[in-house]
matplotlib code that plots the C-alpha trace (Angstrom):
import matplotlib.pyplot as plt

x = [111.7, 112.5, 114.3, 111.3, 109.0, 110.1, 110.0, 106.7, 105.2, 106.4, 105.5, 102.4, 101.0, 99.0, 96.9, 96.6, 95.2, 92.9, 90.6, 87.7, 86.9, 89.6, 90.3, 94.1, 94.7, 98.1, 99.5, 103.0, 103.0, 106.0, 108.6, 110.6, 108.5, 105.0, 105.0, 105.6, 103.5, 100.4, 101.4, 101.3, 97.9, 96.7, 97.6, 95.6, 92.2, 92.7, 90.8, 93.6, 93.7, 97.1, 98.1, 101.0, 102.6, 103.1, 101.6, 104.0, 103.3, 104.1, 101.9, 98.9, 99.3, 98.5, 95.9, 92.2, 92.3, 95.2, 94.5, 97.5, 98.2, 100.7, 100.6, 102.4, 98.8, 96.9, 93.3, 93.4, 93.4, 89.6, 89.0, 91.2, 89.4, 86.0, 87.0, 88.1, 85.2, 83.2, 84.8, 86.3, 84.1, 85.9, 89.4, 90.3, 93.7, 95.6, 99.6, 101.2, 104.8, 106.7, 109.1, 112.7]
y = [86.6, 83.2, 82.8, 84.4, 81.7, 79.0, 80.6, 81.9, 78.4, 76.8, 80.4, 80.8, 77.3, 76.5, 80.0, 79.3, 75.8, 76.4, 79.3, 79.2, 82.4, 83.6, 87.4, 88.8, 92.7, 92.8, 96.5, 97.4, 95.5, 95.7, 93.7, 90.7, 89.9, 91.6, 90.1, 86.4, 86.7, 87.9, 85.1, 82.5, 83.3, 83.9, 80.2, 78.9, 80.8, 84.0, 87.4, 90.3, 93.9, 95.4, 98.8, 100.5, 103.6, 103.2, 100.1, 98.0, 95.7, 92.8, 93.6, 94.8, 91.0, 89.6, 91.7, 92.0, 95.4, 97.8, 100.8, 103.7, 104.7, 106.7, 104.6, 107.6, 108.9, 106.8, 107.6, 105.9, 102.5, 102.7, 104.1, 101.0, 98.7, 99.7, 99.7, 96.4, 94.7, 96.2, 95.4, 91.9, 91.3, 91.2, 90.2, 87.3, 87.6, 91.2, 91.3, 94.8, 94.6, 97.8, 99.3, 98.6]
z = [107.4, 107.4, 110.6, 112.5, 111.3, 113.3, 116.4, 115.6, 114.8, 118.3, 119.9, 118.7, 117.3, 120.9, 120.9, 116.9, 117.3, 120.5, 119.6, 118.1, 116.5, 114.8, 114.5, 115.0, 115.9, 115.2, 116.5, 115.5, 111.9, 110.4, 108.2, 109.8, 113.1, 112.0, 108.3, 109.8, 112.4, 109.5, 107.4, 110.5, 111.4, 108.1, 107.4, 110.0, 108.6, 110.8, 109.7, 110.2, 111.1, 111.0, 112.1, 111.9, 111.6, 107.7, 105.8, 104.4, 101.2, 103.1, 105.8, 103.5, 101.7, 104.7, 105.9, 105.5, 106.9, 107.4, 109.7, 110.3, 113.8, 116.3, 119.5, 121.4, 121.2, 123.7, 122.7, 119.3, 121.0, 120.9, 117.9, 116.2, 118.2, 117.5, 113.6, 113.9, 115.7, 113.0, 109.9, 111.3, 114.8, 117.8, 118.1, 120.3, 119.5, 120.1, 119.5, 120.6, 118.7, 120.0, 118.3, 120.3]

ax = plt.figure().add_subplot(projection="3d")
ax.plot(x, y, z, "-o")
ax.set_aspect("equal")
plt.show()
């Protein structure tokens, strides 16, 4: 996880420092990329909702919610997103990580 951190930080540090309300809907959570990215924004005060396929421990540590999801089926995008804006508000921050 290490090496991804870096990169996240330089990535990632402008959109981290410049909002104001901070909610991260991170889709695609998994280890490596998705477990640095959580622990970036969690860091800098962020409230998290991570979905995935299957919940990791790393990504459930860094996450105030964890919801499950298959992305091949588009209509779930609004059920997660009305879950999330009412457990953790609206999210002003939405990262899709797809699986290569």
């Amino acid at each position: 996880m290490q090496p991804y951190k870096h990169l996240l930080t330089n990535i990632l540090l402008l959109t981290v420092v410049t909002m104001a309300q901070k909610t991260l809907l991170f889709l695609g959570a998994g280890p490596n990329v998705g477990a640095a990215t959580l622990s970036l924004f969690k860091t800098k005060g962020y409230k998290i909702a991570a979905v995935a396929r299957t919940i990791k421990p790393d990504i459930e540590a860094n996450a105030d919610i964890c919801l499950t999801a298959d992305f091949s089926d588009p209509s779930v995008m609004g059920q997660i997103f009305e879950k999330v804006e009412q457990k953790l508000g609206v999210p002003n921050v939405v990262i899709y990580n797809r699986k290569s």
